[in-house]
C-alpha positions as CSV (number, residue, x, y, z in Angstrom):
1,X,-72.7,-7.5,-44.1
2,X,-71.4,-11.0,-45.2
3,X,-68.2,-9.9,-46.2
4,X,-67.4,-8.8,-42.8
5,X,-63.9,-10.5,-41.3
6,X,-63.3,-11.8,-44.4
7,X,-59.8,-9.7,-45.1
8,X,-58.3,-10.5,-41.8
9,X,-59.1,-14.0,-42.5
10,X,-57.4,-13.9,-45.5
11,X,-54.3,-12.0,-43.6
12,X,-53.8,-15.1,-41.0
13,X,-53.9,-17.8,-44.2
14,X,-51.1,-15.7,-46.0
15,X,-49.3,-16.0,-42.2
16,X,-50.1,-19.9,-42.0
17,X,-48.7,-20.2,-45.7
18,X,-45.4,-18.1,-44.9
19,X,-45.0,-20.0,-41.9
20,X,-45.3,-23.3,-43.5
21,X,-42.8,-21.6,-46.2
22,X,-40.3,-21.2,-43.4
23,X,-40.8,-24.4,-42.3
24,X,-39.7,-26.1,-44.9
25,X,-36.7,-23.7,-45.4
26,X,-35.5,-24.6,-41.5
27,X,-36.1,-28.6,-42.1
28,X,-34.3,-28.1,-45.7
29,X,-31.4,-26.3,-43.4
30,X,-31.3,-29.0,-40.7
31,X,-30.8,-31.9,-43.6
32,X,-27.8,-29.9,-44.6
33,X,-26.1,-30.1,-41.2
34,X,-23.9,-33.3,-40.5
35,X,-21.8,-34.5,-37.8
36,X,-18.4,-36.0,-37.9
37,X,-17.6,-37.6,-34.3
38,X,-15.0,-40.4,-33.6
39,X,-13.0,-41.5,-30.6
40,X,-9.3,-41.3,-30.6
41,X,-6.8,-43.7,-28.9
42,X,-4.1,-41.6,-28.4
43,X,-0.2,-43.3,-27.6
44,X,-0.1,-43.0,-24.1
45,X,-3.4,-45.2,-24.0
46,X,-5.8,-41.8,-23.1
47,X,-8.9,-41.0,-25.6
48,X,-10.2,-38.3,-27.1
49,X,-13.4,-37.2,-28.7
50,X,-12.9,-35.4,-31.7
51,X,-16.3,-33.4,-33.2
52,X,-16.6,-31.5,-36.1
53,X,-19.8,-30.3,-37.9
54,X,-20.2,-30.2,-41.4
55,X,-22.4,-27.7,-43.5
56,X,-23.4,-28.9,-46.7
57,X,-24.9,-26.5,-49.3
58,X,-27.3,-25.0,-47.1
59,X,-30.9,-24.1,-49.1
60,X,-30.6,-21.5,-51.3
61,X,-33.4,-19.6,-49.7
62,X,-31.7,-19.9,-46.3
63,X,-30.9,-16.5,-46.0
64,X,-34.2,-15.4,-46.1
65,X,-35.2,-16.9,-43.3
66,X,-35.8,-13.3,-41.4
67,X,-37.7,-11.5,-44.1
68,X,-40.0,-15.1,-44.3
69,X,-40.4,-14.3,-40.5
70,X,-41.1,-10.8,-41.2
71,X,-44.0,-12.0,-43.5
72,X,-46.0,-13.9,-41.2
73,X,-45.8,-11.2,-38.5
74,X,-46.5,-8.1,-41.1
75,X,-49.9,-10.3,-41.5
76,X,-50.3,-10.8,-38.3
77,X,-50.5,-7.2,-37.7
78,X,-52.7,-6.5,-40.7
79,X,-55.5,-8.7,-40.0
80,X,-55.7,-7.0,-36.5
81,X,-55.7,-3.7,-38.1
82,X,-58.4,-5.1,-40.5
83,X,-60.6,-6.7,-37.6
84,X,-60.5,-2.9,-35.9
85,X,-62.0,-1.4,-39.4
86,X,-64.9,-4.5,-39.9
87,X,-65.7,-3.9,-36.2
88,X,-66.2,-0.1,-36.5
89,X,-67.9,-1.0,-40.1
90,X,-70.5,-3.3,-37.9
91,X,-71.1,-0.6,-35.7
92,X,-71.5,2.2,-38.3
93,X,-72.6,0.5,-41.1
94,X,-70.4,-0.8,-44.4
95,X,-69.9,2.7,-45.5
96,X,-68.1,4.0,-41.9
97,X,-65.1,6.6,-41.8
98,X,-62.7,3.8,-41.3
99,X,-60.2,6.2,-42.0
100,X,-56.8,5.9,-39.6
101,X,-58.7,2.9,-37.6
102,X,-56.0,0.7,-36.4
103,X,-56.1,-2.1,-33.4
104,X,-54.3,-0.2,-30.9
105,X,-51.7,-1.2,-28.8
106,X,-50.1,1.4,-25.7
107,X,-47.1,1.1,-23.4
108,X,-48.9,0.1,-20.1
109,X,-52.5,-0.2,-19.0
110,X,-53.3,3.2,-18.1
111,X,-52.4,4.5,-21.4
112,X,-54.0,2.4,-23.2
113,X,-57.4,4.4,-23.5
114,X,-55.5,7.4,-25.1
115,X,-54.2,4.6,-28.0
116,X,-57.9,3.9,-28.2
117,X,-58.9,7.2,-29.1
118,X,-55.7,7.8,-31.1
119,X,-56.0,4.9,-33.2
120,X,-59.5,5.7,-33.6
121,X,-61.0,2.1,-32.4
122,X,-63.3,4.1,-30.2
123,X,-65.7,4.4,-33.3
124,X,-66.4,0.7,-33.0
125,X,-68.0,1.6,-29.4
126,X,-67.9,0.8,-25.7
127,X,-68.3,-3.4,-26.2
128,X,-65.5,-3.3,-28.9
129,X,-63.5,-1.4,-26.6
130,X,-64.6,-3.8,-23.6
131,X,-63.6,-6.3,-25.6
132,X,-60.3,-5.2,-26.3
133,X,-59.3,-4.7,-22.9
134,X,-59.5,-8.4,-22.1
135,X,-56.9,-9.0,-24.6
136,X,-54.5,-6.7,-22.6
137,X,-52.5,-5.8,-25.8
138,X,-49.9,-3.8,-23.9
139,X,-46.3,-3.6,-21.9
140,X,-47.1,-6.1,-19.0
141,X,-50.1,-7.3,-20.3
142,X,-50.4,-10.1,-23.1
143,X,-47.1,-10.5,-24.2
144,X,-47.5,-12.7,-27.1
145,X,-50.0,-10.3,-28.2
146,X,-47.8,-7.2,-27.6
147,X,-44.7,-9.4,-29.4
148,X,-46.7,-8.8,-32.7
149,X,-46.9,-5.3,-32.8
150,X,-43.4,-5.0,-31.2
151,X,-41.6,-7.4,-33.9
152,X,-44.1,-5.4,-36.9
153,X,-42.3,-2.0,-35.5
154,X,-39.0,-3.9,-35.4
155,X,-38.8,-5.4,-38.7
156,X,-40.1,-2.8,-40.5
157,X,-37.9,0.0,-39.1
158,X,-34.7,-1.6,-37.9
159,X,-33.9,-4.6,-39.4
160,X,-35.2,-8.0,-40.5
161,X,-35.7,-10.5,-37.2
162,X,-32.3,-12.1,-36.9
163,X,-32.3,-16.3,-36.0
164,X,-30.1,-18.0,-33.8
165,X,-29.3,-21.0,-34.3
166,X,-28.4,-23.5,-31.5
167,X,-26.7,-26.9,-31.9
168,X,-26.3,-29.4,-29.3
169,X,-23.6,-32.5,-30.4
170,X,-23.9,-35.9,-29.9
171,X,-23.9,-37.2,-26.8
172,X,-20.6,-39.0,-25.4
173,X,-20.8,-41.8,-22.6
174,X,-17.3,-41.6,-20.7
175,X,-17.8,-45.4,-18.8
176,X,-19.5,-48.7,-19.3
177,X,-22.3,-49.7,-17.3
178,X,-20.0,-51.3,-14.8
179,X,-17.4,-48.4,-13.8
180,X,-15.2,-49.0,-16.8
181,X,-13.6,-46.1,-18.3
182,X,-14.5,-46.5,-22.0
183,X,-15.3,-43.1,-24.5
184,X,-17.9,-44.0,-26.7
185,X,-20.4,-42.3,-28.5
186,X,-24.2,-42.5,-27.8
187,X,-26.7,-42.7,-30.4
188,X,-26.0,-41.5,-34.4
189,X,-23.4,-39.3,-34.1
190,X,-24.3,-37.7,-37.1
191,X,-27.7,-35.9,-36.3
192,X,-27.3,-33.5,-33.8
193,X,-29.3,-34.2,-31.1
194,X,-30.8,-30.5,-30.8
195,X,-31.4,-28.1,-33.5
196,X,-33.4,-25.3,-33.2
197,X,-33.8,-21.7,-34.4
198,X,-34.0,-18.9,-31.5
199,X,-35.4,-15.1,-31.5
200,X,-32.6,-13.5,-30.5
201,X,-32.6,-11.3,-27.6
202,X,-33.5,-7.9,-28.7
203,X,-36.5,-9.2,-28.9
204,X,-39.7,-9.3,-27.1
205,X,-39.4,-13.2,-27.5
206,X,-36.1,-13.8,-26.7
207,X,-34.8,-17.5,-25.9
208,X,-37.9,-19.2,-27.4
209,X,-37.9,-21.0,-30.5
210,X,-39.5,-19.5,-33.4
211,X,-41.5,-21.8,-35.6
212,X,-43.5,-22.5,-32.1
213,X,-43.4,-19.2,-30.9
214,X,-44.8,-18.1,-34.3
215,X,-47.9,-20.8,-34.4
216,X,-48.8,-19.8,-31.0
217,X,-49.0,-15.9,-32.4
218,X,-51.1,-17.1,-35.6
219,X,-53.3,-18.8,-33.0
220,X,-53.8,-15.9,-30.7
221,X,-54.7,-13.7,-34.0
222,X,-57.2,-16.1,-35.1
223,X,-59.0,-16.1,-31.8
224,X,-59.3,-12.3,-31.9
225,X,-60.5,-12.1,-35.0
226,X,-63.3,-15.0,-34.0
227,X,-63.9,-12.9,-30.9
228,X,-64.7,-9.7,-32.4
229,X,-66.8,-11.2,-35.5
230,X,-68.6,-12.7,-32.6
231,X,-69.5,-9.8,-30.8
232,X,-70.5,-8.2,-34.3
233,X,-72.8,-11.1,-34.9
234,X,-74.7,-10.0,-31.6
């Protein structure tokens, strides 16, 4: 069956080309950022740094930024889903009852034999399921992993995956080299030295930084795929 693995594959390109879409949408919003620092002589001799950040017209797809997010995970989860029907369809043949099959995920370890059988993966057979369990795709297992499934439920049914952003300003030097008091400012004062969008923390990736967080779950996706075509190929 040549055609085997070939939809999930062509789930995790749609991911890698909505992630490279958001990409370009956060680098588009970072160009529109500019600082505004000085230092200020004030009468009685004293300084002071003044800072203020500037938003230019920010991308007009900027605002989409969450449902772009929402993309790549929904396709995430679909070519998992499609993997668990081709491996059932390698076991029973191209014409299999792939009816409800879905890759299952459970709240703990110990449950996560009764998501086998209730998301029907069972019918791919005992090294499918053997298989599976060395992903760990449960609470307290692979977390990543589980951050898929958890963000799928989450955008789909509450609300689109907010961003944080975080800003860092320039950096200001408060002496010379020698002791001298003397407020300056340290590098190009009008790039912000850190930029970065977060997942926020009613998330299962809270504090780390999405466009990183979302390559490493597009990797970890491809290698389940490759794992289970494997197997099918023995």
């Amino acid at each position: 069956m040549p055609n085997l693995f070939a939809e999930p594959e062509i789930k995790i390109r749609r991911a890698r080309k909505h992630l490279a879409e958001l990409e370009g949408v956060i680098d588009a919003l970072k160009a529109s950022y500019r600082y505004e620092a000085r230092v200020v002589r004030l009468e009685d001799g004293q300084q002071r740094a003044e800072l203020i950040l500037n938003l230019d017209r920010p991308p007009h797809d900027a605002d989409s930024i969450g449902a772009i997010i929402g993309d790549v995970i929904h396709n995430l989860r679909a070519a998992l889903d499609l993997t668990a029907c081709d491996m059932v369809r390698a076991v029973k043949g191209p014409n299999a009852n792939v009816n409800n099959v879905y890759f299952p995920f459970s709240g703990s370890a110990d449950q996560i034999d009764l998501m086998i059988r209730k998301r029907n993966f069972h019918r791919a057979g005992e090294r499918a399921r053997e298989l599976l369990l060395k992903f760990k795709p449960y609470i307290g297992g692979n977390i990543a992993l589980r951050a898929i499934h958890d963000l799928d439920v989450q955008d789909k049914h509450t609300s689109l995956i907010p961003s944080v952003l975080n800003v860092a300003s320039p950096v200001f030097s408060r002496w010379n080299d020698d002791g001298t008091p003397n407020l300056s400012i340290v590098g190009d004062p009008t790039v912000p030295s850190d930029f970065c969008f977060l997942f926020p923390d009613n998330t299962p990736l809270a504090g780390k930084e999405i466009i990183p967080a979302l390559h490493g779950l597009v990797e970890i996706t491809q290698s389940i795929v490759k794992a289970f075509r494997a197997l099918a190929n023995e």
